[in-house]
N, C-alpha and C positions, 0 to 999 in steps of 0.2 A: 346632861344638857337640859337647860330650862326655856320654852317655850315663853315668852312676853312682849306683851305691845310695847314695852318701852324697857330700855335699858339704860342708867345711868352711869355716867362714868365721873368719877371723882379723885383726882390725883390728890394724894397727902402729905404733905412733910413737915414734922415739929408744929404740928396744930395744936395739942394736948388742951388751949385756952380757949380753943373755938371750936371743936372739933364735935364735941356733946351739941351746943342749941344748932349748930349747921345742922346735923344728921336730924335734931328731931321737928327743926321746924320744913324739912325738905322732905322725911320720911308723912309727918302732919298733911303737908299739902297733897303728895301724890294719893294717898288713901281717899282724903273727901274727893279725889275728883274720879276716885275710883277705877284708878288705869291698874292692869295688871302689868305690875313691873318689877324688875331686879334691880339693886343699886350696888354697883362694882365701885370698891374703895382701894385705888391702888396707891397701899404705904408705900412711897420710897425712901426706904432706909431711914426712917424717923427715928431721932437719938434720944427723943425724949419718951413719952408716957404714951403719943396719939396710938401706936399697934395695942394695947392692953386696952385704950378707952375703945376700941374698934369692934376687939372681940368680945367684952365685956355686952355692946350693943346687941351684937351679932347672938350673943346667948340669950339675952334675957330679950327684949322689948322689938327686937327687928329681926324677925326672917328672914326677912328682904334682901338683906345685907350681906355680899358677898367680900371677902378681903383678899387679894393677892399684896405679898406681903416680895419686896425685891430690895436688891440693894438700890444704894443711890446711885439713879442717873443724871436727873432733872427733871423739867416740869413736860419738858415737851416729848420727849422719849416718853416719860407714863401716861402721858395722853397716848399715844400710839399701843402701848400695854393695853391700855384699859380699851381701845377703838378695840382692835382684835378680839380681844377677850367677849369682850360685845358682840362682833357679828359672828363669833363662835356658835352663840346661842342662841343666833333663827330669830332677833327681836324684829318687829318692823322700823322701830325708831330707834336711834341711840341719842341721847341728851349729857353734856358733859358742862359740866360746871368745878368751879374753884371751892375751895376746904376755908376760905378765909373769912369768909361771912359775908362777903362782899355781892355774893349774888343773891337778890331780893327774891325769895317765890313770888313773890305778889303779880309777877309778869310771865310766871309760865302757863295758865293760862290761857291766855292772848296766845302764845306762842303755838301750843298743844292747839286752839282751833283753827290756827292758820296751817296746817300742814297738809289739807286735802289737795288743794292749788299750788305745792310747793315740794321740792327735793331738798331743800334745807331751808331753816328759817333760825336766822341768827337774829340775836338782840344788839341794838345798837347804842352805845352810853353813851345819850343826848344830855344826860348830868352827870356829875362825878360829886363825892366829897372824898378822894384817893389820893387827892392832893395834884399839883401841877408834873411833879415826876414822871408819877403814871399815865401822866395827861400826854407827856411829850413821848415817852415809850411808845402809846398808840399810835401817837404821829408819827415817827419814826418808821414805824413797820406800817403803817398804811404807805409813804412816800415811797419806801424804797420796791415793796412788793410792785406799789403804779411804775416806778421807774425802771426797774430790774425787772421787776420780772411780766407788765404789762397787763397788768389785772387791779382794776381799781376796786379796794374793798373799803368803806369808809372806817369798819371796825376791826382786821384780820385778827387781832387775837382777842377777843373779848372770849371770854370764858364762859359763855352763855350762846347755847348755840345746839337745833334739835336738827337730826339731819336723818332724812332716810338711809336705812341699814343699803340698801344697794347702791345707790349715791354715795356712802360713804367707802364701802367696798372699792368701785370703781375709783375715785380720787385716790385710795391708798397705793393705788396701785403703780399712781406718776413719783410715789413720793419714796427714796431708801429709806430702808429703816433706821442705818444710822445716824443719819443726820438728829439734830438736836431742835429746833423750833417746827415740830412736828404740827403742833395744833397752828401756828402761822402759815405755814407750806401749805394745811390741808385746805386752806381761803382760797390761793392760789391756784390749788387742785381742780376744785370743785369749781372758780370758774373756766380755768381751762376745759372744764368739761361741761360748758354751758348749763348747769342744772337751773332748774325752774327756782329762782332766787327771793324768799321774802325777808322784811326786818322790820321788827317792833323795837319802836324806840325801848329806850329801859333807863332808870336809874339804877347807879351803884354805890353802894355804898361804902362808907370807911373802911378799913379794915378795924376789927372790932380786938386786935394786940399781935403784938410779932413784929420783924421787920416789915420794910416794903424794897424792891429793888432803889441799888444806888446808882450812879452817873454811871460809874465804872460797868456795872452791868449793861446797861445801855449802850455803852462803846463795844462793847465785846458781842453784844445779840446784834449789834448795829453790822460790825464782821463778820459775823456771821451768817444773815442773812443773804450781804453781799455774795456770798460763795454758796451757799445751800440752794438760792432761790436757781440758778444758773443748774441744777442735776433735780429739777421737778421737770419729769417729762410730757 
């Protein structure tokens, strides 16, 4: 069991093309700012190359770097892996971001100093270059979470998001484990449980290769939702 101020959590799948400058410009930032932290990489069942680039890191260049390696579930179940996995280890913070390149360090920072006056402090994408898709996906699950399930979050799944270890504990607590849009539920969670709530705007950027979700995915997280949000207690 590893003692640290911060623990990150980072779901993986078929990154192999992004997966190198993500860990080293993410591993670059947290050293200058000199947090003592762990970075949990949960591969979900990646059929390409990203588990070898993972351990590869993990030997040479990053201590840091923890892999729990699982089959395929999806994105929102390895968020939930990788939450647990995290307040396993006694951090006071857990911080969980995307493998796609998409989330900028430039703003964790800002985020890291806002945490004194706050039980989570999520980033909010005031710009996008992700394209319109991704644009309406957010919409989507910000409406329905307001409508369903009564909690307005401007940004519920944004992949950028630093949340105190016992604030996050407590929210895991309203949410099964097996439900699937775990990191959208836990928005939900955590204001049903009123925590002390900030947000720094953020830019996101492109995905830097890979797919991006399609309509079809959208209809289906969109049913989803409808029925998940309804069993967060």
């Amino acid at each position: 069991m590893t003692t640290s101020e911060l623990i990150v959590v980072m779901p993986v799948y078929n990154e192999q093309a992004n997966i190198r400058e993500v860990l080293t410009e993410w591993l670059q930032t947290f050293r200058a700012l000199k947090i003592a932290f762990v970075f949990v990489a949960v591969n979900d069942g990646s059929k390409d190359k990203t588990l070898s680039i993972l351990q590869e890191f993990q030997a040479g260049s990053a201590p840091e770097l923890q892999i729990i390696d699982k089959p395929n579930s999806g994105h929102g179940r390895s968020c939930r892996v990788g939450y647990e996995a995290a307040l396993q280890q006694e951090a006071s913070w857990i911080f969980q971001i995307d493998s796609d390149g998409q989330c900028d360090p430039r703003y964790f920072q800002k985020l890291w100093n806002a945490r004194a006056n706050a039980d989570c402090v999520f980033g909010d994408r005031r710009t996008r270059d992700d394209g319109s898709i991704r644009v309406f996906v957010s919409f989507c699950c910000r409406l329905l979470l307001w409508g369903v399930g009564g909690a307005y979050v401007h940004d519920p799944n944004v992949p950028y998001r630093l949340i105190r270890a016992e604030a996050l504990r407590n929210s895991l607590k309203r949410i099964p484990p097996e439900l699937d849009l775990q990191n959208v539920l836990l928005a939900l969670a955590l204001k049903k449980n009123r925590v002390r709530w900030h947000v720094i705007p953020i830019h996101f950027r492109a995905r830097r290769s890979g797919s991006s979700t399609n309509l079809q995915r959208i209809v289906t997280m969109g049913l989803e939702m409808l029925t998940d949000v309804k069993h967060v207690r």
